[in-house]
N, C-alpha and C positions, 0 to 999 in steps of 0.2 A: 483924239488922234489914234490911228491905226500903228498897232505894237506891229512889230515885222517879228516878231518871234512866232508870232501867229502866220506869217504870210507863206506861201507856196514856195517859195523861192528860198526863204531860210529850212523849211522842213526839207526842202531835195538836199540841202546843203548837209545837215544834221544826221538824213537816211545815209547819205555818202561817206559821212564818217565814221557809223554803225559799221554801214556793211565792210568799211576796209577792216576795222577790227575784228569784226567777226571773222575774215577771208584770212585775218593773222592768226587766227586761232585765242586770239586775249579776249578773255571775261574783263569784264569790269575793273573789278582789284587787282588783277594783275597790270593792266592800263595803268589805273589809280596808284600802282608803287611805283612804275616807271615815271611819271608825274611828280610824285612826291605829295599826293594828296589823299583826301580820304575819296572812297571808291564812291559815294554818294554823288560827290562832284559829276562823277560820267555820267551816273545815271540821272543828275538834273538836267543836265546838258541832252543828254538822248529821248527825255520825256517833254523837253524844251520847256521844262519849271525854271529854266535859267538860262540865260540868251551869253554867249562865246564873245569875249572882245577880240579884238583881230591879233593881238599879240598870244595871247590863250589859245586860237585859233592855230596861228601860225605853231608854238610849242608844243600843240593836242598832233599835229600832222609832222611834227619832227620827232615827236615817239609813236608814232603811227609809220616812221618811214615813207612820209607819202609824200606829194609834191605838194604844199598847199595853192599852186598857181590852177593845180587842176580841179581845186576844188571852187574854185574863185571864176574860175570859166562857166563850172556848172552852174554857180548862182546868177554868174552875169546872164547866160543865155535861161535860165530860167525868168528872171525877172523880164525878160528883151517876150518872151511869152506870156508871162501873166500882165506885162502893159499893153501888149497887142489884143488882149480879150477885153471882150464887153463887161462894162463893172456894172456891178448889180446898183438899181436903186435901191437907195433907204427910204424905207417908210418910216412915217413918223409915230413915233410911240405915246398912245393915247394912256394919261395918267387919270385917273378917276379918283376921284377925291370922297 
């Protein structure tokens, strides 16, 4: 089955929550104390070695000051994009013995 941590629509979601930190002026660690977590957390999160549940989600954008509905619009009309694109066939993977 297709991980969505991998998919288009979770990565614009993740760049958006990058760039509002970044635009806050917080590193990592500094994030990572507001959180109450170790600063690695952000950075699995922003290299998506680890996929946000929605409450983390929603917590990550209440120390981020940000609205998370606006972040949730971004993914919705991302994904409303990547299911209106042609999906690639799979080919099939020849195992040689």
């Amino acid at each position: 089955m297709y991980k969505t941590i991998h998919s288009e629509p979770y990565k614009a979601l993740i760049g958006w929550l990058k760039a509002c930190r970044k635009s806050k002026k917080l590193d990592m660690r500094t994030l990572a104390k507001l959180l109450n977590l170790p600063h690695s957390w952000i950075g699995k999160i922003e290299t998506r070695e680890r996929r946000l549940d929605l409450a983390e989600y929603v917590r990550l954008c209440q120390a981020l000051n940000i609205n998370p509905h606006t972040g949730l619009d971004l993914l919705i009309s991302a994904m409303d994009k990547s299911s209106s694109a042609p999906k690639k066939k799979q080919t099939p993977k020849i195992i040689k013995k």
